[in-house]
N, C-alpha and C positions, 0 to 999 in steps of 0.2 A: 441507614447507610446502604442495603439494598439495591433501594429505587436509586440513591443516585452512582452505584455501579451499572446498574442497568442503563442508567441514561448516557450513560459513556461508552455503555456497547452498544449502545444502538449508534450514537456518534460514531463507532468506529466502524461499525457495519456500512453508513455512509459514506464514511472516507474510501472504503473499497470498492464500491458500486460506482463511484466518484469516478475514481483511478480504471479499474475495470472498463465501466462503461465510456471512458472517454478513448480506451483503445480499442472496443466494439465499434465504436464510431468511424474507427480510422481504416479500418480492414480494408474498405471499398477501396481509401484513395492509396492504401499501401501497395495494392494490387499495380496500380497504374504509376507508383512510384514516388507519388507526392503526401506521403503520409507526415504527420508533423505532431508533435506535443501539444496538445488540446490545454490550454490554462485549466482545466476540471482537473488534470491528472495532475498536474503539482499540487492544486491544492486538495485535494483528494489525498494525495500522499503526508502531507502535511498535515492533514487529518489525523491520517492513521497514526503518524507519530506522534503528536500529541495525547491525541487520545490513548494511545496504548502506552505513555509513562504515565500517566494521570491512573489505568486502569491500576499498572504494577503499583503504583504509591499505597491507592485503596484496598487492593488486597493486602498488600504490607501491613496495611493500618488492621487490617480487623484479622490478624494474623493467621491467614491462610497461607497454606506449603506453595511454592510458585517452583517451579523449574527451568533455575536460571541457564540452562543450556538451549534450552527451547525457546527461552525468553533471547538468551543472546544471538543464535540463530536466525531470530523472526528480526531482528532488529537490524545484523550485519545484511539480512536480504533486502531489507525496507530502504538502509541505506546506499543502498547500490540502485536501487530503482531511483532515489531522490536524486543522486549522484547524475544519472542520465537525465532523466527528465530536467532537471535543473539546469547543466550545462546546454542540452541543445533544445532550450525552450521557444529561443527568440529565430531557431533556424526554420526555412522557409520549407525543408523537405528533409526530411530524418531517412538516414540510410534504413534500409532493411533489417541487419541483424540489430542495430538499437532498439529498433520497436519492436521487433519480436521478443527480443531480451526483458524487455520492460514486461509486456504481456505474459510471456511465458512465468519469470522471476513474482507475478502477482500470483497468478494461480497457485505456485510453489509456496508461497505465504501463507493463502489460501488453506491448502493441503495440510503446512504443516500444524496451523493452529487444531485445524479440526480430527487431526489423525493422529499425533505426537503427543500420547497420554503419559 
């Protein structure tokens, strides 16, 4: 059971890198104002999601302590990213504070999984 938790964090470590790196991508044209929802970041988010009820399931199952504040937290952030990036996927220039929201709110993800013990 292990290995196949581990292979679901590494799927999830993708799905951030995913989401991350496709708003890495975007910095240059945000600069110039035409920054947009790369299809990496939905599905990258999409990812995450997945991958992190599948993660809570298998700890479930082999009955580890989980911290559903943390867990509900990481979850109400992930959906507020999906929430954006989903609505203005098909737009051809995403306003400023969106993308940064998105960006920013990843990191914050980011942080809390690795720092909220």
């Amino acid at each position: 059971m292990d290995v196949v938790t581990k292979v679901f964090v590494g799927l999830h470590i993708i799905g951030i890198a995913s989401l991350l790196g496709g708003f890495l991508t975007q910095l240059k044209p945000m600069g110039a104002g035409n920054a947009r929802f790369v299809p990496a970041m939905l599905h990258g988010a999409l990812t995450m999601l997945v991958t992190g009820v599948i993660l809570v399931g298998l700890n479930q199952a082999q009955d580890h302590s989980l911290n559903n504040i943390k867990l509900g937290v990481k979850l109400a952030v992930l959906v507020v990213i999906l929430g954006l990036v989903y609505v203005k996927r098909d737009e051809e220039k995403v306003e400023k504070p969106f993308f940064l929201a998105v960006g920013l709110l990843t990191v914050v993800n980011i942080f809390i999984a690795l720092l909220w013990t």
